[in-house]
KOLVO-230493 format. One line per field, with one value per residue: x, y, z of N, C-alpha, C, CB in turn; residue in three letters; residue number from 1. Coordinates in steps of 0.02 Angstrom, whole numbers, m for minus. Glycine has a CB too. Example, Ala and Ser with C-alpha at 12.3 -4.5 7.8 and 13.67 -1.06 7.14 Angstrom:
REM KOLVO-230493
nxx (660, 642)
nyy (m284, m112)
nzz (390, 354)
caxx (615, 684)
cayy (m225, m53)
cazz (390, 357)
cxx (660, 645)
cyy (m165, 2)
czz (390, 394)
cbxx (565, 704)
cbyy (m224, m30)
cbzz (452, 286)
res (Ala, Ser)
n (1, 2)
//
This chain:
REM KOLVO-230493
nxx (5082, 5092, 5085, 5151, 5274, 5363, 5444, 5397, 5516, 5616, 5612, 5626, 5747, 5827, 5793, 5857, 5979, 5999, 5971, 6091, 6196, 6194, 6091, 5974, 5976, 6076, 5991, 5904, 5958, 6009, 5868, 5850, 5951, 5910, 5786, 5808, 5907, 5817, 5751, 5611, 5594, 5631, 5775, 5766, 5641, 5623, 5591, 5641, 5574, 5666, 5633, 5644, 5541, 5574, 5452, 5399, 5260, 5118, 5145, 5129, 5179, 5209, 5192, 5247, 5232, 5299, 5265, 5222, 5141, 5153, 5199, 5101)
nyy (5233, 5382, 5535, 5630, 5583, 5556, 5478, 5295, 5222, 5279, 5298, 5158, 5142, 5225, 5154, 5027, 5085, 5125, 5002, 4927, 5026, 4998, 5076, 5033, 4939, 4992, 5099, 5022, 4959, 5063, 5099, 4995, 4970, 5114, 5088, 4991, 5026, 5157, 5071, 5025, 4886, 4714, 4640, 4504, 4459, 4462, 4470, 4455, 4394, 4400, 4319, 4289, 4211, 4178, 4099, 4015, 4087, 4061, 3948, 3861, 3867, 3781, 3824, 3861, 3949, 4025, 4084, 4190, 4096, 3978, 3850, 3876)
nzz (4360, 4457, 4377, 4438, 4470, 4360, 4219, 4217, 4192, 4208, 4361, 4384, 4324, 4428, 4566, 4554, 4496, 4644, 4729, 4677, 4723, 4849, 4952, 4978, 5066, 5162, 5232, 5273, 5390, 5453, 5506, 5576, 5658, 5719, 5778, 5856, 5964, 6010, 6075, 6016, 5979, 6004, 5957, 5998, 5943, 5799, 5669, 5459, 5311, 5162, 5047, 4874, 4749, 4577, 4446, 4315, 4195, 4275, 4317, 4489, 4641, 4789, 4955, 5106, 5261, 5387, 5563, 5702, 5770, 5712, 5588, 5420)
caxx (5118, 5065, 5144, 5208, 5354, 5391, 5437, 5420, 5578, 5672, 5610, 5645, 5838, 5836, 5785, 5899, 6036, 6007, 5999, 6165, 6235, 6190, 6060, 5912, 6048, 6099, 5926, 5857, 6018, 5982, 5804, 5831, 5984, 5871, 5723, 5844, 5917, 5750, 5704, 5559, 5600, 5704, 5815, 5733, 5573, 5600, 5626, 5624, 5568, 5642, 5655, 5618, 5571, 5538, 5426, 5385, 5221, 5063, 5165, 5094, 5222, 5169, 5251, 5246, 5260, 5314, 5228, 5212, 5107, 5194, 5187, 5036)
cayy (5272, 5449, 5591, 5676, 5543, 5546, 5398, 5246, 5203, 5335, 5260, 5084, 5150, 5240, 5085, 4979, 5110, 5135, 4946, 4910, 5054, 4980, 5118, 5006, 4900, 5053, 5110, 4954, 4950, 5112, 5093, 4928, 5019, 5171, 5067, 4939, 5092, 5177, 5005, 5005, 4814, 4685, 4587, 4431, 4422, 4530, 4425, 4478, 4352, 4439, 4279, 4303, 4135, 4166, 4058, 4031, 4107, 4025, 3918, 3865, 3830, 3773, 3863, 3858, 4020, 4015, 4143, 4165, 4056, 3903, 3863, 3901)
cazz (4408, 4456, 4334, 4464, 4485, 4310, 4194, 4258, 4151, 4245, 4419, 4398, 4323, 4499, 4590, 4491, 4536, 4711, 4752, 4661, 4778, 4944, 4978, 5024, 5146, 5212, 5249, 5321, 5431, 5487, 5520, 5611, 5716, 5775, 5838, 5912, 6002, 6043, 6127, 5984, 5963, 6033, 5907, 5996, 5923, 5721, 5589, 5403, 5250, 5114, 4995, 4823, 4697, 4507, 4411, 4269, 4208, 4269, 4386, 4552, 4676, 4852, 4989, 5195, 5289, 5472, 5584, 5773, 5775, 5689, 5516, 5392)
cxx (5096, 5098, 5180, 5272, 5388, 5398, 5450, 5494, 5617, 5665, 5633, 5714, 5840, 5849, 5826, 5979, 6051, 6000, 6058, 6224, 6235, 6139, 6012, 5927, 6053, 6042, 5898, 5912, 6006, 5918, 5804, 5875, 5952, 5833, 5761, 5863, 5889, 5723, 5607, 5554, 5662, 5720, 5798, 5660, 5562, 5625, 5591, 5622, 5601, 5671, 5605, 5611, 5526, 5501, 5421, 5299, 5157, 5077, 5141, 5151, 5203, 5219, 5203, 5271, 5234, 5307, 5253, 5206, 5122, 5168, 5112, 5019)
cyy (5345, 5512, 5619, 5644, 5540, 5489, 5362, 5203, 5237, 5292, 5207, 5105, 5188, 5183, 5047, 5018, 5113, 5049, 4919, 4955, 5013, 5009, 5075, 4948, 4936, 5062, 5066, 4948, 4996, 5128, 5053, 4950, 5067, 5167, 5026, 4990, 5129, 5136, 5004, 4938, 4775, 4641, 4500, 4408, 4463, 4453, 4430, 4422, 4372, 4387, 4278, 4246, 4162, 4099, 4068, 4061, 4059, 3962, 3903, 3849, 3811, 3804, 3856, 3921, 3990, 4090, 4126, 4124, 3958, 3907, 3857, 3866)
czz (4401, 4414, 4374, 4494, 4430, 4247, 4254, 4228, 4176, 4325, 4421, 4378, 4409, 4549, 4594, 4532, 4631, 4742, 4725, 4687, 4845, 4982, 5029, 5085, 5185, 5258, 5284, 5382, 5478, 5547, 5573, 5687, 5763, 5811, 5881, 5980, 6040, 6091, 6084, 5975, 5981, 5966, 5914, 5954, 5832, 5694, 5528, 5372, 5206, 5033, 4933, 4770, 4624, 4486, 4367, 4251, 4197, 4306, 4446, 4619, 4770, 4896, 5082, 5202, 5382, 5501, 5662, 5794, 5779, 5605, 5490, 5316)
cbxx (5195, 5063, 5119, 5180, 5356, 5428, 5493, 5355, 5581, 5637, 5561, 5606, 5880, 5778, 5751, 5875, 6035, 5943, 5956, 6171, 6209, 6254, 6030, 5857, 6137, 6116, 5891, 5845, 6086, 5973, 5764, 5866, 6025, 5841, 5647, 5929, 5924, 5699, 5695, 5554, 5592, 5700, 5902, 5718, 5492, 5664, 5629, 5661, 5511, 5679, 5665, 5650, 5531, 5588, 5389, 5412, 5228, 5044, 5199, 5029, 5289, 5145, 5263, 5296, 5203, 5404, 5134, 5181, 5076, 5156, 5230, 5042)
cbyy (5265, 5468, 5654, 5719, 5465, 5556, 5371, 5199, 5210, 5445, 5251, 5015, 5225, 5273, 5054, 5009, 5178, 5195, 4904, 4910, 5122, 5009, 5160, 4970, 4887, 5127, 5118, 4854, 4960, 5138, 5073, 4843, 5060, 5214, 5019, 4896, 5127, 5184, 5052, 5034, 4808, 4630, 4597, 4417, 4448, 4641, 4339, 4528, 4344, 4527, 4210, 4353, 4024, 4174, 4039, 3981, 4158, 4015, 3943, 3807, 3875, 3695, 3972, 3796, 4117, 3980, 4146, 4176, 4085, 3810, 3815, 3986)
cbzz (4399, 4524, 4291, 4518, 4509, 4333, 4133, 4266, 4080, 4246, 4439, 4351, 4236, 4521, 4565, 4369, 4510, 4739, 4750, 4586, 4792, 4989, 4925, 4969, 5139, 5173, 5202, 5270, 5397, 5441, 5470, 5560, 5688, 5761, 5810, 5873, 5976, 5998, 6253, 5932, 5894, 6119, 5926, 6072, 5999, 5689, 5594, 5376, 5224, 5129, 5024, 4805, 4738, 4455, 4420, 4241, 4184, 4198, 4405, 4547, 4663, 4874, 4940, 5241, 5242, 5492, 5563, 5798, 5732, 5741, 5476, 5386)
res (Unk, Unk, Unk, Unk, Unk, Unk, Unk, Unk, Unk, Unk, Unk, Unk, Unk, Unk, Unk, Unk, Unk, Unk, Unk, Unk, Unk, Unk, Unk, Unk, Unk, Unk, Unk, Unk, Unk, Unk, Unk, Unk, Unk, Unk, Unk, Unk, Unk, Unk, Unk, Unk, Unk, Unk, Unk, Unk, Unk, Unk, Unk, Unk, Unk, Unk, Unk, Unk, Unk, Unk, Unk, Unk, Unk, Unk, Unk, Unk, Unk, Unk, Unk, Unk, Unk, Unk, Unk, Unk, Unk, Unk, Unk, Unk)
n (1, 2, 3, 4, 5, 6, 7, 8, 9, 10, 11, 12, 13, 14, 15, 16, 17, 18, 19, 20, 21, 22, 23, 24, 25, 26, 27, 28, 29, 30, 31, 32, 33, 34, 35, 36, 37, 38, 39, 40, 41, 42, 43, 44, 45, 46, 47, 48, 49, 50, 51, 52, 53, 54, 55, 56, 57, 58, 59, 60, 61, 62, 63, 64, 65, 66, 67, 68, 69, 70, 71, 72)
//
């Protein structure tokens, strides 16, 4: 990480804090509100992934992703 952010032990407690506030909810809420608003994007065609799967390490897990298109 670049020095001029500091520790990265200080960032990730940031991080850490600000998603156990709500911040990055808020923010995406926001974001998603102002373009909806603007008419930057219609609510018919957005859709976020934001699913997260641990493994263990060295794991392979097979996975499908659904696009425009159809799945992949």
């Amino acid at each position: 990480m670049p020095e001029c952010y500091g520790s990265y032990a200080t960032a990730w407690r940031r991080l850490k804090r600000w998603s156990e506030e709500g911040i990055w909810k808020e923010l995406m809420e926001s974001l998603r509100d102002s373009a909806y608003n603007d008419g930057k994007f219609s609510i018919d065609i957005v859709c976020v992934d934001s699913t997260f799967v641990e493994t263990k390490k060295g794991d392979k897990i097979p996975h499908t992703t659904v696009t425009r298109k159809g799945m992949e």
